[in-house]
C-alpha positions, 0 to 999 in steps of 0.5 A: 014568643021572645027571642031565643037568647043564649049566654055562654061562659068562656074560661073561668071568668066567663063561668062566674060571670054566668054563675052571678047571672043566675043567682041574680034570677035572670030569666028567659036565657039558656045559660051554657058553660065552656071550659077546658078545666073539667072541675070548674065545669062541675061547679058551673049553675048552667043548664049545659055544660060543654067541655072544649078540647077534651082530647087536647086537655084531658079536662085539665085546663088551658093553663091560661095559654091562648093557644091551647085555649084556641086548639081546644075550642077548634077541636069542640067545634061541632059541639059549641055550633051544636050548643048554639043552634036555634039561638036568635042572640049570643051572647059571649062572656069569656076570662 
């Protein structure tokens, strides 16, 4: 058995990037998505989808702003640690 190896899609760029993965037919890699917009989630390929800052954004996006981008993955926290677990690489793609 391979390494687990997971790629997670930060932000909208990091969505696309994923998304382009996928459709290439790049296997052996769980692919996650992370956003704070709820809508770009919706159209993310990956496999699991994590929504970062809910309370923060109520799903409506950072705007492009740093720090409500930084809040908003501190609040996920304990979901992003969950989402990664048992990984033996990540891999960030973010934008």
């Amino acid at each position: 058995m391979g390494a687990r190896i997971k790629v997670i899609g930060i932000g909208g760029g990091g969505g696309n990037a994923i998304n382009n993965m996928i459709r290439s037919g790049l296997e052996g890699v769980e692919f996650i998505a992370a956003n704070t917009d709820a809508q770009a989630l919706k159209s993310s390929e990956a496999e699991v989808k994590l929504q970062l800052g809910d309370e923060l954004t109520k799903g409506l996006g950072a705007g492009a702003n740093p720090e409500i981008g930084e809040a908003a993955a501190r609040e996920s926290a304990e979901e992003i640690r969950k989402v990664l677990e048992g990984a033996d690489m990540v891999f960030v793609t973010a934008g």
